[in-house]
Structure formats: structure tokens, C-alpha cells
MIDREN-347221 format. One record per residue (C-alpha): z, x, y; chain. Coordinates in Angstrom, 1 decimal, decimal comma. Each point is the difference from the previous one (the first is absolute). Layout:
{{Z; X; Y}; "A"}
...
***
This chain:
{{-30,1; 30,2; -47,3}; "A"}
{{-3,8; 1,7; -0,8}; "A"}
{{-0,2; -0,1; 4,4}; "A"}
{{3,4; 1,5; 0,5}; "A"}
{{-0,5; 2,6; -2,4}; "A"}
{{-3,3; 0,7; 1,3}; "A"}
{{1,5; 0,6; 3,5}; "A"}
{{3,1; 2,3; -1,2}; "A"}
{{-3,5; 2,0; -1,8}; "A"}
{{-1,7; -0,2; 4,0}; "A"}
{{3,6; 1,4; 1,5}; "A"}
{{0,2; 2,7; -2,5}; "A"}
{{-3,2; 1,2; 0,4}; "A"}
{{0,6; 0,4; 3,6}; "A"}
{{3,4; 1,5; -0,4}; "A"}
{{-1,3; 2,7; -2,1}; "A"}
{{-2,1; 1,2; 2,5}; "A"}
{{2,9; 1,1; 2,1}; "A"}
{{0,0; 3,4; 0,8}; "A"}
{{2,8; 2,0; -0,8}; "A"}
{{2,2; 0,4; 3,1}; "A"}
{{-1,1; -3,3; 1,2}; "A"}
{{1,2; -3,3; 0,7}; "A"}
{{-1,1; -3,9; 0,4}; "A"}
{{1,8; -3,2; 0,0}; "A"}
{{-0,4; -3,6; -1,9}; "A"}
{{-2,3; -1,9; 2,6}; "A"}
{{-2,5; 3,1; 0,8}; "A"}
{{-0,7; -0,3; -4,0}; "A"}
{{-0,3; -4,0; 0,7}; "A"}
{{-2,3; 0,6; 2,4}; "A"}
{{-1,9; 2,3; -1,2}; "A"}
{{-0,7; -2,2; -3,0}; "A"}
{{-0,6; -3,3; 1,7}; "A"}
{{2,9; -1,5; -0,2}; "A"}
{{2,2; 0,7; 3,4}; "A"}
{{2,6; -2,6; -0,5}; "A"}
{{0,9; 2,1; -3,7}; "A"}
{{2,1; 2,5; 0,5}; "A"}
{{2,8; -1,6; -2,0}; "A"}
{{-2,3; -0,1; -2,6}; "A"}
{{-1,1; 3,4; 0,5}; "A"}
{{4,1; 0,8; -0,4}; "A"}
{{-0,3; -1,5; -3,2}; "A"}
{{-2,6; 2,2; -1,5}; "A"}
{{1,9; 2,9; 1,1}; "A"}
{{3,0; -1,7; -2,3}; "A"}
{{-2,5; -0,5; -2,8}; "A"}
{{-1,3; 3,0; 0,0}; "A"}
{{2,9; 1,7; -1,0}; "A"}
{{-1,1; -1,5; -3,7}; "A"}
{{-3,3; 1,2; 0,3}; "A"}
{{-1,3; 2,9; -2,4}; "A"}
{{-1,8; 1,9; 3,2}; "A"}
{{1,7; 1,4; 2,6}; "A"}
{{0,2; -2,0; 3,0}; "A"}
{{1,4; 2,1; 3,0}; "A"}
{{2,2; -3,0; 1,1}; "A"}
{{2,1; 2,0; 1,9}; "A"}
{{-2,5; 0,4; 2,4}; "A"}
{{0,1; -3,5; 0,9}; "A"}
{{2,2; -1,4; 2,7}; "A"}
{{0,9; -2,7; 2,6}; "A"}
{{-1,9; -0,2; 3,5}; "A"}
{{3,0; 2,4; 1,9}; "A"}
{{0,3; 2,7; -3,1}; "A"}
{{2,7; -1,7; -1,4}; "A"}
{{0,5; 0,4; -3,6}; "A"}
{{0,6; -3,2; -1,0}; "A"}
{{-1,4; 0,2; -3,8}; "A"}
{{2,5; 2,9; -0,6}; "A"}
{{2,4; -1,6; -2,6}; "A"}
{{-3,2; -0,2; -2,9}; "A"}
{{0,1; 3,8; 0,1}; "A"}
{{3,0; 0,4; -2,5}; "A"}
{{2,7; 1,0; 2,3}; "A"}
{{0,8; 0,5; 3,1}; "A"}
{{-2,1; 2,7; 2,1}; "A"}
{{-2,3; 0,3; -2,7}; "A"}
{{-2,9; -1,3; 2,3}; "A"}
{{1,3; 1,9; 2,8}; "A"}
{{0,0; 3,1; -2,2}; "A"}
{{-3,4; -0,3; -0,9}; "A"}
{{-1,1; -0,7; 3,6}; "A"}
{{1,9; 3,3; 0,8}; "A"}
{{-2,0; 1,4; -2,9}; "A"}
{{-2,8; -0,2; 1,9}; "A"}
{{0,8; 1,0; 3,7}; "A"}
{{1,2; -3,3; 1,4}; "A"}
{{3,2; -0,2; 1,6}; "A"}
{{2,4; -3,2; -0,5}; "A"}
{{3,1; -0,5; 1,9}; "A"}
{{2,0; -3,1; -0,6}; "A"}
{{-2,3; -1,7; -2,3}; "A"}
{{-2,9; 0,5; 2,8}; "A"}
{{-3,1; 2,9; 0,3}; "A"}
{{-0,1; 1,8; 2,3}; "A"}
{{-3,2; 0,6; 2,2}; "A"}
{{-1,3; -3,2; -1,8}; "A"}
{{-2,9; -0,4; 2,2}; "A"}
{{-0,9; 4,0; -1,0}; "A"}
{{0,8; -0,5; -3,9}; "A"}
{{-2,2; -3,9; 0,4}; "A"}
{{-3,3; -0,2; -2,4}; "A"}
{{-2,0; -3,2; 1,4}; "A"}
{{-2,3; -0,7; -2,6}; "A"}
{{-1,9; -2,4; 1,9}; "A"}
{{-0,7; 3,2; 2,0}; "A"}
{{-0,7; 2,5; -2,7}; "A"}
{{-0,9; -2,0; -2,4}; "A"}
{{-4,1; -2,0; -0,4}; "A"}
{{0,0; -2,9; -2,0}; "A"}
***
């Protein structure tokens, strides 16, 4: 459990550095870290950190195509999409818009 948790820490980390307005998905975080074949794990970080005592801006994280597939840990429907929307990002159907315009690599803006 001490490596799983010290992952979820790794994805948070990176997830917080999201800039506002911004956008990634599951497997640029996995990739980023090391770990490319992770991005389910990745997903489950962003469930996790829903419990966690720092903000985590989880909505920020989404599939490969701008799906947003972690919207139901949000606590209601549209609540992810709302605060998406909060920032600038348009979602139609579940899906951002622009995604490639709204997408944050952080293998590309980020050093390790």
C-alpha cells in the first residue's frame, strides 16, 4: 500500500500544477511520472483525492479525447463540467471543447 500511496502523492503533485484554464489526461500524468502503462492508476488518485485535506484540481484531469470520464466523483451531475466552465473551458456533451488548445503536457512544461 506504502508504493500506491506514494504514487497517488507523485499524481497529485503533478496535478496541482495545472494551470487554471488548463487541461491534461490520465496517461500524460503516467508518463510524465514513469510509468506510461498507469493511467488507470492515475484515475484512481484523482478518486482518492477527493478524501485528501489539499486541494487537488481533479477536475482538470481527463481521458486522452477530453472526455470527462471521472465526472460522477464530483457530487452531482455537471459539477465537474461547471467548474471546467469556471475556468474558460467549454464542454459540450460530456467532451471539451478545443481540447488540444485547453491540453497541459507536463512532460512538455514540466523538468523532472
Amino acid at each position: 500500500m506504502k508504493k500506491e500511496s506514494d504514487f497517488f502523492e507523485q499524481v497529485w503533485q503533478v496535478v496541482a500544477l495545472i494551470p487554471r484554464g488548463r487541461v491534461t489526461s490520465y496517461g500524460a500524468i503516467a508518463r510524465y511520472l514513469g510509468s506510461a502503462s498507469a493511467s488507470r492508476t492515475v484515475g484512481y488518485a484523482m478518486n482518492a483525492s477527493h478524501a485528501s485535506t489539499v486541494r487537488i484540481p481533479a477536475h482538470r484531469v481527463v481521458n486522452r479525447n477530453g472526455m470527462l470520464t471521472g465526472k460522477h466523483w464530483f457530487g452531482g451531475p455537471g459539477v465537474m463540467q461547471q467548474l471546467l466552465e469556471s475556468e474558460g473551458i467549454s464542454v459540450v456533451e460530456d467532451k471539451i471543447t478545443e481540447f488540444e488548445k485547453h491540453f497541459w503536457d507536463p512532460n512538455k512544461e514540466l523538468t523532472i
